[in-house]
C-alpha positions as CSV (number, residue, x, y, z in Angstrom):
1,X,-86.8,-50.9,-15.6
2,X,-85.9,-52.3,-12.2
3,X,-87.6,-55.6,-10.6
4,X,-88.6,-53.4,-8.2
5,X,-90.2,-50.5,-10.6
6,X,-92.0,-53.4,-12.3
7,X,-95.7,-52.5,-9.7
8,X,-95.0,-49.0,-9.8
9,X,-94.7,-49.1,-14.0
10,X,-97.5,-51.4,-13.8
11,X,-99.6,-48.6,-11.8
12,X,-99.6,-45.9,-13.7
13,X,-100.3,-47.3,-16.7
14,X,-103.6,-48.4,-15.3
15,X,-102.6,-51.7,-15.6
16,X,-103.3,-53.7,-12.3
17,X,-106.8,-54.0,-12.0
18,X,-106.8,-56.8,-9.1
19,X,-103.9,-58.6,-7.4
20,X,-104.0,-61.3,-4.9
21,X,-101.4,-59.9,-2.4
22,X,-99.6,-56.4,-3.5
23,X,-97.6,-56.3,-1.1
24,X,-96.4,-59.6,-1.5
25,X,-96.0,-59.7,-4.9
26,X,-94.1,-56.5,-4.1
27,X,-91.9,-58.4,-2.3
28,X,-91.1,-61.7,-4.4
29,X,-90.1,-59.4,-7.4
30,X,-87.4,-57.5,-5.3
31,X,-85.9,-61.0,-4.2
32,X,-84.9,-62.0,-7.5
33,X,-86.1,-63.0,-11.0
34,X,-89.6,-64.8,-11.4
35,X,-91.5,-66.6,-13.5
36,X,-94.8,-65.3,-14.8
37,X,-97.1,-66.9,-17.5
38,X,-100.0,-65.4,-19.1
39,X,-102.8,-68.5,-21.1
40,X,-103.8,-67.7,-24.5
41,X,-106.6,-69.8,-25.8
42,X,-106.2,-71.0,-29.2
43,X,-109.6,-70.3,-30.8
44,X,-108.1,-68.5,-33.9
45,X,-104.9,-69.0,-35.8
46,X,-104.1,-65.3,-35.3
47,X,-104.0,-63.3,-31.9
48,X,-106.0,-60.0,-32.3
49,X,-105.7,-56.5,-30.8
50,X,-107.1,-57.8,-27.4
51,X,-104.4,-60.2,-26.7
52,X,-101.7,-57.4,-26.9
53,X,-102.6,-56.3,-23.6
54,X,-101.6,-59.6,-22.1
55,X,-98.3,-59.9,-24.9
56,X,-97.4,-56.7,-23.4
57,X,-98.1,-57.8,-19.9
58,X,-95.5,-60.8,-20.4
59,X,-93.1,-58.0,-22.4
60,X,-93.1,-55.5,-19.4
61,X,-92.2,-58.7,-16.9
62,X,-89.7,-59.6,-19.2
63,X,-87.8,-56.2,-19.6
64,X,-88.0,-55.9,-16.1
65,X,-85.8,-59.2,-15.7
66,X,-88.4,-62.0,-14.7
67,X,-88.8,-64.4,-17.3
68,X,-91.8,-65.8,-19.0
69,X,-94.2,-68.3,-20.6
70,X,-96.7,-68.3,-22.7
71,X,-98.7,-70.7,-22.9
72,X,-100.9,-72.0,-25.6
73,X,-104.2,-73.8,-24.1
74,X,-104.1,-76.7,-27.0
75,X,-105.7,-79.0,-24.1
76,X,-107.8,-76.0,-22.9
77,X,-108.8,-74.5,-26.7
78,X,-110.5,-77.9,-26.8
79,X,-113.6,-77.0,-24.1
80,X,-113.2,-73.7,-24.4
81,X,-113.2,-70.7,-21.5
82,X,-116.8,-69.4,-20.5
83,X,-115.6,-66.7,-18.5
84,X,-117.2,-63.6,-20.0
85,X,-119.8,-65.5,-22.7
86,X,-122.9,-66.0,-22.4
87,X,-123.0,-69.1,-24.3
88,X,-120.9,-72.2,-25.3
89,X,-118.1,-71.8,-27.8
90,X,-118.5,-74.5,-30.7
91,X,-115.6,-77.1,-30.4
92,X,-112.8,-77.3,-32.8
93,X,-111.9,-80.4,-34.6
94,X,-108.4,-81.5,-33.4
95,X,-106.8,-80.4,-36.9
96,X,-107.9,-76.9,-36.5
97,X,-107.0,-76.7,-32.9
98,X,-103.6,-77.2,-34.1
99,X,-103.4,-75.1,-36.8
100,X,-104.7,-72.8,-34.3
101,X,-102.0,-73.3,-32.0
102,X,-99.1,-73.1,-34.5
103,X,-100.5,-69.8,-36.2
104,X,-100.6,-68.2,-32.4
105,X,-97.4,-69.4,-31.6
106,X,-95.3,-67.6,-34.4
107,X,-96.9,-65.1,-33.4
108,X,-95.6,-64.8,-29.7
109,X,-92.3,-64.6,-31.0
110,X,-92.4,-61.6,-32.4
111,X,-93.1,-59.9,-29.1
112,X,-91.1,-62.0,-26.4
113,X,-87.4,-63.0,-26.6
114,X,-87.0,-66.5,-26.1
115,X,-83.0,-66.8,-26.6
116,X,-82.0,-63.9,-24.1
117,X,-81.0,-63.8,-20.6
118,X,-84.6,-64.0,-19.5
119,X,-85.5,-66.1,-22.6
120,X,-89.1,-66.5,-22.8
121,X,-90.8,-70.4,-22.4
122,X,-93.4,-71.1,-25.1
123,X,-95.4,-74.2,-23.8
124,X,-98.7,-76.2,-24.9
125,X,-100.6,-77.4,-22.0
126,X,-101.9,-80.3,-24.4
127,X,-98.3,-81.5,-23.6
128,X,-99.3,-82.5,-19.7
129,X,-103.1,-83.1,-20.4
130,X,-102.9,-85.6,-23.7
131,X,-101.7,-88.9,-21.5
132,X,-103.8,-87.8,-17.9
133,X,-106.7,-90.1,-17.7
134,X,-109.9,-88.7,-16.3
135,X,-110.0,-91.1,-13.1
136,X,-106.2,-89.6,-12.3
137,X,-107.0,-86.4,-12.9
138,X,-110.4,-86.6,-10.5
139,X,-108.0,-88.1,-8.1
140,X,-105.5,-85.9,-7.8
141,X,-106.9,-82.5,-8.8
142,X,-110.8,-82.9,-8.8
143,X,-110.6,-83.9,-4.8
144,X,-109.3,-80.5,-4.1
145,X,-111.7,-78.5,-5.9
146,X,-114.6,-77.2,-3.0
147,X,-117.6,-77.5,-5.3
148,X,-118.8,-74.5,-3.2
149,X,-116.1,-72.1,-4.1
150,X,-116.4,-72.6,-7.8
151,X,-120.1,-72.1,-8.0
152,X,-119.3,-68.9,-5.7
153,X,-117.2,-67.8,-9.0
154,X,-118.6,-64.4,-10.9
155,X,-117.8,-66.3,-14.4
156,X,-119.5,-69.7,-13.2
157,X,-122.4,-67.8,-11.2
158,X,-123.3,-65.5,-14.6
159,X,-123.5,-68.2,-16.8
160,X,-125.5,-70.5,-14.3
161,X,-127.9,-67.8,-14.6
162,X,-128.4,-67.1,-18.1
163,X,-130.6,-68.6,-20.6
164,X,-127.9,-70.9,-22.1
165,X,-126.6,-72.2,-18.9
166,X,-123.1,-74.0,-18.0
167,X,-122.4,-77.1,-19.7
168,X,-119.8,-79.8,-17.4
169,X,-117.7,-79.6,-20.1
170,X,-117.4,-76.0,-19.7
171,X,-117.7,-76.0,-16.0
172,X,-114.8,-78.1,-15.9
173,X,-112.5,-75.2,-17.7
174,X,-111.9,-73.9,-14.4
175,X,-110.0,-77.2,-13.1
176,X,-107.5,-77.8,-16.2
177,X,-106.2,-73.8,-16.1
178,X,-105.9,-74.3,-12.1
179,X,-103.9,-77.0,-12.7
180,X,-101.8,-75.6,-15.6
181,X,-100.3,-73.3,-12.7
182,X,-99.5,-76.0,-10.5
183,X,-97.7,-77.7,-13.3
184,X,-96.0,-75.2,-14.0
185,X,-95.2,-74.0,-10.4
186,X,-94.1,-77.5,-10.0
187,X,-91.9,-77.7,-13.0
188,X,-91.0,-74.4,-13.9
189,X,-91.1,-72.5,-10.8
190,X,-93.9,-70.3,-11.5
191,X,-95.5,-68.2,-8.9
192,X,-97.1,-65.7,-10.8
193,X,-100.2,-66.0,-13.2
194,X,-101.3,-62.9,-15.1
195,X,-104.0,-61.9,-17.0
196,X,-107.0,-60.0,-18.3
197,X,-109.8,-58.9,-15.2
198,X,-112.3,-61.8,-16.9
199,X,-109.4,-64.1,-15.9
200,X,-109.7,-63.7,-11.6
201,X,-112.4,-66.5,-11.3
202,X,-110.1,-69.3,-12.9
203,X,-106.4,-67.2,-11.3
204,X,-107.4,-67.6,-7.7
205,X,-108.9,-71.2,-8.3
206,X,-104.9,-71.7,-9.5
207,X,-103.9,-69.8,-6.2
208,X,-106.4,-72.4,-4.0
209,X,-105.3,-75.4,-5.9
210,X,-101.1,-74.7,-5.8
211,X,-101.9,-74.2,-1.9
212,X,-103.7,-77.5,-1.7
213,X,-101.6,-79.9,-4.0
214,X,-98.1,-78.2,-2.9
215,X,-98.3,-76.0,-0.1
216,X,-97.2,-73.3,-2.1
217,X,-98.5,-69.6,-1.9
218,X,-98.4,-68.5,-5.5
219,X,-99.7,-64.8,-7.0
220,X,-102.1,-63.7,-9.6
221,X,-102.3,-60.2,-11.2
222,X,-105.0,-58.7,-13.6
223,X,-105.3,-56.3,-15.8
224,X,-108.6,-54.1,-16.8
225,X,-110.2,-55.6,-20.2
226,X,-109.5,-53.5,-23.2
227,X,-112.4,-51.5,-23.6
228,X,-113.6,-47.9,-25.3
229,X,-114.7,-45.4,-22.4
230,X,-118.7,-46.9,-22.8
231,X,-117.4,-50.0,-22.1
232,X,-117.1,-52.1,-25.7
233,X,-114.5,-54.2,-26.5
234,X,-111.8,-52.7,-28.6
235,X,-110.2,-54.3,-31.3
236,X,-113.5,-54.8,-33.2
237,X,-114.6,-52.9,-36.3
238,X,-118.1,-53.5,-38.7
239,X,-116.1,-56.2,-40.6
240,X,-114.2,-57.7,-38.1
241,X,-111.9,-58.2,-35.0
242,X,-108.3,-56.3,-36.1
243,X,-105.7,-59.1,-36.4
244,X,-102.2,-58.9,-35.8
245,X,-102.0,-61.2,-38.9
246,X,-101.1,-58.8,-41.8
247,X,-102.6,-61.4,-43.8
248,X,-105.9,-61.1,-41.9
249,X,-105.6,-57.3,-40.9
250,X,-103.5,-55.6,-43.7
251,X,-100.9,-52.6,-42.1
252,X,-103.3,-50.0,-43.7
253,X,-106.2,-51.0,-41.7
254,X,-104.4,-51.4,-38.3
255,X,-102.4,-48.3,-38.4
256,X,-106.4,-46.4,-39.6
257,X,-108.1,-48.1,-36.6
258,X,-105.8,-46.8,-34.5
259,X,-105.2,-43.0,-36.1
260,X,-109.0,-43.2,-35.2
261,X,-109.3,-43.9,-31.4
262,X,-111.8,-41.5,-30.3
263,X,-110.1,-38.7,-27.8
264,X,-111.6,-40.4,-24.7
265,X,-109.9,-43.7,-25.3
266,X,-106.5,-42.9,-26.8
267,X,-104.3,-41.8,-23.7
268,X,-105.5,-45.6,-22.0
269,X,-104.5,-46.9,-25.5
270,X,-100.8,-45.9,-25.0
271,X,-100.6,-46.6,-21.6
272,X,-102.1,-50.0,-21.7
273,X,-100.3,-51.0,-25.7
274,X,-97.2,-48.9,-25.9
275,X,-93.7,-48.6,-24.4
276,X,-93.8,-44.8,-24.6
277,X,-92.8,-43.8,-21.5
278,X,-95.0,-41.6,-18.9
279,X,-92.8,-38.3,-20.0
280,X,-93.7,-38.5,-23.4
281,X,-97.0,-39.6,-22.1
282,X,-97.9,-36.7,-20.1
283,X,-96.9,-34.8,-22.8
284,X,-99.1,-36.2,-25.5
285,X,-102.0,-36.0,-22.6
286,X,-101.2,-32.5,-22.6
287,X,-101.4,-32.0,-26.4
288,X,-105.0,-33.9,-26.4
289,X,-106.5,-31.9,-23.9
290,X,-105.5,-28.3,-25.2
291,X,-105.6,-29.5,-29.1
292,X,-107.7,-32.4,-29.8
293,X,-107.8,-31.7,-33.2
294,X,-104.5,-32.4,-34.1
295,X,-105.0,-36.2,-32.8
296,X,-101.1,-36.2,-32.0
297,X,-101.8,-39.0,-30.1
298,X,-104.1,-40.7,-32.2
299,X,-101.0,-40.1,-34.8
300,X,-98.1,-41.0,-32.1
301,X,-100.1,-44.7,-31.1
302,X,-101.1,-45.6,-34.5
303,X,-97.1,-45.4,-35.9
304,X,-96.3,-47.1,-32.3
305,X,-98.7,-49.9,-32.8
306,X,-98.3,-50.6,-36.6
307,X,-94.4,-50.3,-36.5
308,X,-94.2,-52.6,-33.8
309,X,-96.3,-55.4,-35.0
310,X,-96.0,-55.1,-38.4
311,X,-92.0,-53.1,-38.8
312,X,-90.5,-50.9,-40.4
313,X,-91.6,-51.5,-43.8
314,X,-95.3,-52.5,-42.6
315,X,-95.8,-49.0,-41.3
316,X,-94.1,-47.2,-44.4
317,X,-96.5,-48.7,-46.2
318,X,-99.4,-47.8,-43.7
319,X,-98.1,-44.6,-44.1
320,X,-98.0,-44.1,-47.9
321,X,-101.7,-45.9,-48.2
322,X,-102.8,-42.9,-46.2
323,X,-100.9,-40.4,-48.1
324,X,-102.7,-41.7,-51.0
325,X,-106.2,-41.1,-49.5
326,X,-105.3,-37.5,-48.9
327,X,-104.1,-36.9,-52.3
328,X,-100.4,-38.0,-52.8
329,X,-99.3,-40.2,-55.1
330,X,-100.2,-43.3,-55.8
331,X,-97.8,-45.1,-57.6
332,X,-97.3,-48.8,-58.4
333,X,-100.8,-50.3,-56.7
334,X,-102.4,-53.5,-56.8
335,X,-106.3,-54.3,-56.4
336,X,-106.0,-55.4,-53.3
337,X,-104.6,-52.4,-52.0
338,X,-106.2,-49.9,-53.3
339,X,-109.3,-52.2,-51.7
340,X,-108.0,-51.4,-48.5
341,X,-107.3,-47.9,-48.9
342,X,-110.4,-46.5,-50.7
343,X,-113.0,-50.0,-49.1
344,X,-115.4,-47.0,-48.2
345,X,-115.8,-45.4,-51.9
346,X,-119.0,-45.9,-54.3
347,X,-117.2,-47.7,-57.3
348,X,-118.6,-48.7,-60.7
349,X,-118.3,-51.7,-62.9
350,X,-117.0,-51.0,-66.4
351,X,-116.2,-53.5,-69.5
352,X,-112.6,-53.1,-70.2
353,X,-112.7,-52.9,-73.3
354,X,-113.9,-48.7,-72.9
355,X,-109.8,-48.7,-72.7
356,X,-109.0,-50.1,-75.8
357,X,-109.0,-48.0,-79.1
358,X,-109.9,-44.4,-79.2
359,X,-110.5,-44.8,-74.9
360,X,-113.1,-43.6,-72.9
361,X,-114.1,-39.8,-72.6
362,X,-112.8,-38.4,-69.2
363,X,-116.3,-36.8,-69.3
364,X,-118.2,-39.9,-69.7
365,X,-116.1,-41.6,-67.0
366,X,-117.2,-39.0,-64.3
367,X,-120.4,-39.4,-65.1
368,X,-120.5,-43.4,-65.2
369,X,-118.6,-42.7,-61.4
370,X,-121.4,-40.1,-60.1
371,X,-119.1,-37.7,-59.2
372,X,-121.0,-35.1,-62.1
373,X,-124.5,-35.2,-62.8
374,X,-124.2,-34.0,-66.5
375,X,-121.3,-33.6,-69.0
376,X,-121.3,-29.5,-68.8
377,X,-120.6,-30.2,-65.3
378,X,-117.6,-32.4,-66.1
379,X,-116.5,-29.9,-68.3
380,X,-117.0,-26.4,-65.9
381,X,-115.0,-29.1,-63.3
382,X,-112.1,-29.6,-65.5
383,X,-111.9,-26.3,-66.2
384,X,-111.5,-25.1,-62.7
385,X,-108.7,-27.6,-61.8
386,X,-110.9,-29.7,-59.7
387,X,-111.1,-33.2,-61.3
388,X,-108.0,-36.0,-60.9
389,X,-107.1,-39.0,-62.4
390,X,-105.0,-41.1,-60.3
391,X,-104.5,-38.0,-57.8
392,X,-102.8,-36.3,-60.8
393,X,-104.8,-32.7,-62.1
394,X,-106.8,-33.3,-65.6
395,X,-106.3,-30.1,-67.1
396,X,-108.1,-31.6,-70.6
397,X,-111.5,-32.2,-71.0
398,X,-111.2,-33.9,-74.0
399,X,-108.7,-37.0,-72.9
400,X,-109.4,-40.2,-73.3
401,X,-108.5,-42.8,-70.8
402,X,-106.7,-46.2,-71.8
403,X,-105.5,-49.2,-70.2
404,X,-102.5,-47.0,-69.5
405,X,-104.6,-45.1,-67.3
406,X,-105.3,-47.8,-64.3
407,X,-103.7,-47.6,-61.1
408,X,-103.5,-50.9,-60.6
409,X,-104.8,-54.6,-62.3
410,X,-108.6,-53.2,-63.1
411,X,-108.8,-50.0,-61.1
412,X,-108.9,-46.5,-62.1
413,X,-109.2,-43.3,-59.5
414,X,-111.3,-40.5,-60.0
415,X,-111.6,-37.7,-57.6
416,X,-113.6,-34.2,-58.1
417,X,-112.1,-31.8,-55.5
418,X,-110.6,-32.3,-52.2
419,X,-112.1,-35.6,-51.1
420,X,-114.8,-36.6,-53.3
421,X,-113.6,-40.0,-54.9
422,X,-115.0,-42.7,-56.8
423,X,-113.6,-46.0,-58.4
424,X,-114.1,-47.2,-61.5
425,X,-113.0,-51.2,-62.3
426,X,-113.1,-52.9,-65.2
427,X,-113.7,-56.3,-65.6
């Protein structure tokens, strides 16, 4: 991709949501390479699926020969950004803030290239703030901040009016990311800020300030907020945000969140996450509409996403999870992952020592699951081929089960038919 194609890319993903001055942003890419930087706040020490669609904003600038930064907000992550809450964040200690930082940071460089032609900058805006007293920093930045035009801010204005109301910790958020981009216009030569739609309040407060202190005209580019078609946040499940920390979010559960995107939100998904390009994109668009039931997209973004953030090895392993679930084999398992795989199946507490000696009755067993409400119905289920151990036929309806038997540390399988599965563990 051109410096030139960059907008036009940009556009038919769905990705500029506001810009400053298209046609002057237009411009300033096709004179040369820029510098862009996107803030990430560090209020966890993993990023999570909402912060790929600024990751991916900084990607796409890269490939397209501009070079940029990311920068942590360690100074920033200590008051916190109101824009878009409806009340104050709680404060981190300064230990967590940095563990914060550090956790966010590897991150970032699994997405960016920071030794390339166009190597990325990864910066901390702690690094500027730390030694800045507050008289110097009312001096020089605070006296060219219009009180007026930052209470005329959607993100200031919301909050003033809600029940929790705007702190002056909080409402001074708005000065310290203004300034971040005339530091690093100043030092770095950046003219471009980009970021999520939630984000235009505090860009165009940069934009004002870089024209005050330096006389500068500087750019600022949004992108629409991650969101499902009724207008909820992606990225968030019953028990949790999704993580890009496998640790956190294993490569089971991100590849399933994403094989699950309902019909009306997956074509957005890969324009907005992906690199697919708009041939493939159309085409998968195509597929949706006529088939929906195949969820070929649903299948095409979840091996995009979970290979990309998690490789190679991370999706085969996504992939094989999900196998099992349908029936294949399980092989060698652990506790934990058959957790993940099977977290939605009734399961029943057993003593381990049912195992040991003659074993426990595979009748019995189905019974103690609830997947048979008597032992002639175990049996007539045998019979018929429609009972598994471990995804593997029973064919017997008198074997006994032993510690030989589990799947993984304390976990046995049992299914009866297709999909009907129930764990038993023993403790």
């Amino acid at each position: 991709m051109s410096q030139t194609d960059l907008l036009a890319e940009l556009s038919w993903r769905g990705l500029i949501h506001q810009c400053t001055d298209q046609e002057g942003l237009s411009k300033l890419l096709g004179s040369g390479p820029q510098t862009v930087y996107i803030g990430f706040d560090p209020t966890a020490s993993s990023l999570h699926v909402g912060s790929m669609m600024q990751l991916m904003m900084l990607r796409r600038f890269q490939k397209a020969g501009h070079r940029p930064i990311a920068l942590v907000g360690g100074a920033t992550g200590m008051i916190g950004d109101p824009s878009g809450k409806s009340e104050e964040r709680n404060l981190l200690s300064p230990e967590q803030l940095q563990a914060n930082v550090d956790g966010v940071a590897g991150q970032m460089r699994k997405f960016l290239d920071f030794d390339g032609q166009h190597a990325a900058l990864l910066l901390n805006n702690f690094d500027w703030m730390q030694n800045y007293s507050y008289l110097d920093f009312l001096r020089d930045v605070g006296k060219s901040f219009p009180v007026g035009a930052m209470l005329g801010k959607e993100s200031v204005r919301a909050r003033l009016e809600s029940e929790a109301g705007l702190s002056y910790t909080e409402f001074s958020y708005m000065l310290l990311q203004a300034f971040d981009f005339v530091q690093l216009c100043k030092t770095h030569g950046c003219r471009i800020q980009a970021g999520g739609s939630d984000q235009w309040g505090n860009i165009t407060a940069g934009i004002d300030l870089a024209r005050r202190m330096l006389g500068e005209q500087v750019f600022g580019i949004t992108a629409p907020l991650l969101t499902t078609s009724d207008g909820r946040k992606m990225g968030k499940t019953e028990s949790g945000a999704i993580w890009l920390d496998a640790n956190r979010t294993s490569p089971y559960q991100f590849y399933q969140y994403w094989r699950n995107v309902d019909d009306a939100d997956v074509m957005r998904c890969i324009a907005y996450l992906t690199e697919i390009d708009r041939e493939e994109y159309q085409e998968l668009s195509q597929v949706t509409e006529n088939d929906p039931g195949r969820r070929t997209a649903q299948n095409r973004l979840a091996e995009w996403m979970t290979e990309f953030v998690h490789g190679s090895d991370g999706l085969t392993s996504a992939v094989k999870a999900s196998k099992i679930l349908f029936g294949g084999e399980i092989g060698s398992q652990t506790d934990s992952s058959l957790g993940e795989i099977f977290a939605d199946v009734p399961s029943s507490q057993e003593q381990k020592d049912r195992l040991q000696g003659e074993g426990y009755w595979i009748v019995e067993a189905l019974q103690a699951a609830g997947l048979v409400g008597s032992g002639g119905e175990a049996r007539r289920a045998i019979k018929d081929g429609g009972v598994y151990l471990n995804n593997e036929r029973v064919t017997d309806d008198q074997y006994r089960l032993t510690l030989d038997d589990l799947a993984s540390e304390t976990v046995l399988i049992l299914r009866k038919g297709k999909r009907n599965y129930a764990l038993l563990k023993f403790t």
